[in-house]
N, C-alpha and C positions, 0 to 999 in steps of 0.2 A: 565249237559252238553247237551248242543242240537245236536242232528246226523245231520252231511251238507249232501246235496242232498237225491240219495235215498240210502238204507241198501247199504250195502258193498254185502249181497250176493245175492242180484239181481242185479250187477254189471256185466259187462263182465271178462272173467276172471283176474286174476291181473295183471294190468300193459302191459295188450295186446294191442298192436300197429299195428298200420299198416307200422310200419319200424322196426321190430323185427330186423334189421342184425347190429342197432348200436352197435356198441364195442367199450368200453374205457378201458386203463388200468392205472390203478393206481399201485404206487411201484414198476414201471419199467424203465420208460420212462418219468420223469416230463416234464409238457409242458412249457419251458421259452422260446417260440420263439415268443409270444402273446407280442405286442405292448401294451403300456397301455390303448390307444382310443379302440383295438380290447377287450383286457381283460375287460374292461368297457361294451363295448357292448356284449361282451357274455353274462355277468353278467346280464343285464337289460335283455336279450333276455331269461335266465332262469327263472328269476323271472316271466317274464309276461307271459311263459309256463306252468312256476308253479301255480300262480293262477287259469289258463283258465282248468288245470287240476282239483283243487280243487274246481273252484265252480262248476264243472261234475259230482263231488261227488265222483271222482276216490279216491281210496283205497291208502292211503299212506305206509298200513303197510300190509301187509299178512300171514296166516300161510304158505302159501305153498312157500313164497322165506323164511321164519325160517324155516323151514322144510329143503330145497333146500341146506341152506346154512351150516345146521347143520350134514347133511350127507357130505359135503364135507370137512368141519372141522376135522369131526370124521375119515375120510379117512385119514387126514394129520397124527393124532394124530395114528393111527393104523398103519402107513407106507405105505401107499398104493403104487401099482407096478406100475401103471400105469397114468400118465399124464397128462390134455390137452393141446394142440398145440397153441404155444403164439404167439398173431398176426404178430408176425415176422416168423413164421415159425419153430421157435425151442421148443423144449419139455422142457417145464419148469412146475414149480409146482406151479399151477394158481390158485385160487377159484373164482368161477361166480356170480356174486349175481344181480339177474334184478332189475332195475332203474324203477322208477315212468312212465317215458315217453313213455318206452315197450323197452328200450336199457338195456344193458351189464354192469355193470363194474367189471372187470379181477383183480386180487391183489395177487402179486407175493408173494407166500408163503414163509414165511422167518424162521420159526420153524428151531431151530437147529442151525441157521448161527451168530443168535447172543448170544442167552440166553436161556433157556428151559421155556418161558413163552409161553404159548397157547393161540392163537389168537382170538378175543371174538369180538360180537357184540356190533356197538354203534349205534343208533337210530335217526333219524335227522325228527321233526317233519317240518312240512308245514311254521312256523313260525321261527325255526333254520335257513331252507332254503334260506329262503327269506329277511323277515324284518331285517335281523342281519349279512346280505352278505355284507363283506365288501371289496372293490375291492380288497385291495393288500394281500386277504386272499381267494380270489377266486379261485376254482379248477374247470375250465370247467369238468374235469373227474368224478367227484364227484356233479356234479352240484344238478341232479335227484337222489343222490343214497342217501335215506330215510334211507337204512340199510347198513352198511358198517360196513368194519374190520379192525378193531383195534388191537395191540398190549399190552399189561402190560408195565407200568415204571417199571423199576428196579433199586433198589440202588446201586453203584459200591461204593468199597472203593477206594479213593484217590491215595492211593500210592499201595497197593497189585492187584488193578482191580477185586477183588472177589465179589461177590454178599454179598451185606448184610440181615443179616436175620430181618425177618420185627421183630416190639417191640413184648415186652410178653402177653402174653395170658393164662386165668385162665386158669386151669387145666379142665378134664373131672369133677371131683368131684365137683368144687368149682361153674361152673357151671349147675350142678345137684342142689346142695343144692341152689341156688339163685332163681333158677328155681320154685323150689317147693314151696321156701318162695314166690316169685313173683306171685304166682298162687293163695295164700290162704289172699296176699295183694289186691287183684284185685277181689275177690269174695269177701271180706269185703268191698271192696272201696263203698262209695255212686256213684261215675260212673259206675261202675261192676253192680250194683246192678239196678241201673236207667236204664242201656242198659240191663241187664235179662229181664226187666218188659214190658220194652218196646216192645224188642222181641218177648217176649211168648202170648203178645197179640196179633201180627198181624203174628205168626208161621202158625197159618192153611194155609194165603194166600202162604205158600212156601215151601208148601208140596213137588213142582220137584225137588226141588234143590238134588242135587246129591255129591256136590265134594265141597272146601272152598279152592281158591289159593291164597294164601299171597306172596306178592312181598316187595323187599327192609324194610323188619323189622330189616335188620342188623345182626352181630353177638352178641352173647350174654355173650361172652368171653373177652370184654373188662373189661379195668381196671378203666373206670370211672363211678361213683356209680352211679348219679342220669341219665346218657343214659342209661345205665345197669336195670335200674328199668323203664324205658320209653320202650325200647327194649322187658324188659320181658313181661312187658303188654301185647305188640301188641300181642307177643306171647299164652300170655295167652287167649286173644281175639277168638283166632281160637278156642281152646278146648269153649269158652262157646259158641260162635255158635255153633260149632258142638254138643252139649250137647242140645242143647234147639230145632236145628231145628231135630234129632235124636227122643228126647220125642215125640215132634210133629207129628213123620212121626209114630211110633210105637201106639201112642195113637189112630191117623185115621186109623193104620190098625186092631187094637183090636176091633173098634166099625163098623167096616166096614163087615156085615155079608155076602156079596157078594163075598167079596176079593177072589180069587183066587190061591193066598200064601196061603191065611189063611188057607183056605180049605184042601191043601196039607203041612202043618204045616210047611212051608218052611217060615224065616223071612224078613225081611225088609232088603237090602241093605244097607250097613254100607255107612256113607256118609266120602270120602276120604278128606285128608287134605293134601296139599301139599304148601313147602315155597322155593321160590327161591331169594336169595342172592348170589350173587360171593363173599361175606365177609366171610361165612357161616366158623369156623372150623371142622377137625374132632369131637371136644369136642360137639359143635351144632347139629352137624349131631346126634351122639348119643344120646342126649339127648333129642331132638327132635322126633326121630327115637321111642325113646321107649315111648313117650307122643302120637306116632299113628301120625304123622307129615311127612311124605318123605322129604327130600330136593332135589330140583331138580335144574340141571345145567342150566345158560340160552341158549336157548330160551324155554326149552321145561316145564317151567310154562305156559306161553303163550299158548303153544301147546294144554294146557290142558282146557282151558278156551272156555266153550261153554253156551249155553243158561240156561245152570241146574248149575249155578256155583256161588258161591260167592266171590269177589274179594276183597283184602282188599290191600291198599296200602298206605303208611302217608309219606310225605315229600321226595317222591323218587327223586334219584339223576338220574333216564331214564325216559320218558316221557309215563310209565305206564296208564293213561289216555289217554291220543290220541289213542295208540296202541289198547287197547279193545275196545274202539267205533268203529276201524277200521275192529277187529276179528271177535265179538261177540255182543251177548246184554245179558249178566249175569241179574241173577235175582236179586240181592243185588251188591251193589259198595260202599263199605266204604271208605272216603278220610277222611284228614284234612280239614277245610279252604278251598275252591274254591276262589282264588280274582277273580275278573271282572280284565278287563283290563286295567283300571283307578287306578284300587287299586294297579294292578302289575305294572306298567310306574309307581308309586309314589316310590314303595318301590325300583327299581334298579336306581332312579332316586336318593334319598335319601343316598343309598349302593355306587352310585358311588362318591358322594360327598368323600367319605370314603376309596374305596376300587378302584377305576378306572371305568370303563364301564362295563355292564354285560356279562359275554363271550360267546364266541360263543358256540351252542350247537349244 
């Protein structure tokens, strides 16, 4: 992936404007008093903002608005006593999240009024924004906001209105044991064993790495076998980097007569693993948990993701990619498949044939 303009953090800070006092609020107040020639020209009027922003090289994604927004999340969820003041004047339970252009947008907290789902991030790259804006789905309020809050569906029964509980899901045990088979199938695999080799030859150059973050690997608690062995993989993935670049860092520190550790018999820094999924069950968590794996809520994978990091990511359903060119520059980036954009116009061109137009993201 090629980085547009310059680094993200020789940037000014994120999303700093010289009209900081825009406020929009979404989930309050819809805007249907927009003619359709005006809602047209807003619309053309974001996009050609939005471009003049990204070929600046400005920063579509931040940690410090996932940061921002995560603290005021975690306020909701904690009850918190006290409010900010909604641009009409009344105390309402609002969350802020800064927009691309150096604006506001407000989202009236809704926790408790409808369902007990908690409110989560969704991520709108430069290309979501833009090339896939389509008038009669246009929110001036939402025009610039890259990061926004989103709600969980939930199922209602028909006639009772009760929440339905989502399908089944293995047990702890069943995925423990799939776990262990999944690990000892992927150390035999000839891929497992082509990506060791490969590895452990060019380990010396990555020696800094520090941490290994896996995004969107899924839960591993489903009930269909062949994602279930696709899922454990990726899983299994993490312990053999962490196992090879681990050797590697232990090995330079044994031959290394200078080291400083060595000298005070103190060892080498355990390199940490961490996996974020919203899929993730308790069953995952433990059994993740006890392979040395954290699971972390989002956004605060991301959080974690600095220049000593490894990022592994395969077919994510959040625009994982954009977002860390934006963070960071990790030492290693494992994907799937990269298409060009020739490849990707064939394949939702072919998908619509089939399924309708590719939706908006």
């Amino acid at each position: 992936m090629q980085p547009r303009g310059p680094k993200a953090a020789d940037l000014r800070a994120p999303y700093e404007s010289d009209c900081p006092s825009v406020q929009r609020t979404f989930g309050t107040a819809p805007d249907c008093n927009l003619s359709e020639t005006e809602r047209e020209q807003a619309r053309d009027e974001a996009i050609r903002r939005l471009q003049e922003l990204y070929e600046q090289g400005v920063p579509f994604f931040s940690k410090h608005v996932f940061r921002h927004a995560l603290e005021q999340i975690e306020d909701c969820r904690n009850g918190a006593a006290t409010w900010p003041t909604s641009p009409d004047g009344a105390e309402a339970r609002i969350i802020s999240i800064p927009t691309v252009d150096g604006g506001v947008t407000n989202y009236k907290v809704e926790m408790g009024s409808v369902d007990s789902g908690e409110p989560y991030l969704e991520y709108k790259t430069f290309e979501s924004l833009t090339r896939y804006a389509n008038r009669n789905f246009f929110d001036p309020d939402l025009a610039y906001a890259s990061t926004q809050l989103l709600y969980p569906l939930m199922v209602r029964d028909i006639v009772t209105g009760q929440f339905l509980p989502l399908p089944g899901f293995a047990s702890e045990a069943e995925v423990r044991d799939n776990f262990t088979a999944g690990i000892q199938s992927w150390e035999e695999s000839e891929d497992g064993k082509r990506l060791r080799s490969q590895l452990s030859e060019r380990s010396d150059s990555l020696l800094k790495v520090t941490k290994i973050v896996a995004f969107a690997c899924c839960t591993m608690a489903g009930r269909n076998g062949v994602a279930r062995q696709h899922v454990t993989h990726q899983h299994t993935l993490i312990l053999t980097l962490r196992d090879i670049l681990s050797s590697s860092s232990r090995r330079c520190s044994s031959s290394s007569s200078n080291d400083q550790q060595q000298k005070q018999g103190q060892q080498q820094p355990e390199i940490k693993c961490f996996a974020q999924d919203p899929n993730y069950t308790e069953a995952d968590q433990a059994v993740l948990q006890e392979a040395g794996i954290a699971v972390l809520g989002d956004p605060r994978g991301f959080l974690e993701v600095d220049d000593e990091t490894v990022v592994l990511s395969f077919s994510p359903n959040i625009p994982v990619r954009q977002i860390i060119t934006d963070i960071a520059r990790p030492a290693i980036l494992l994907w799937n498949h990269v298409q060009s954009e020739a490849e990707e116009a064939e394949f939702w061109k072919q998908r619509g044939h089939q399924h309708g137009p590719k939706p908006m993201m």
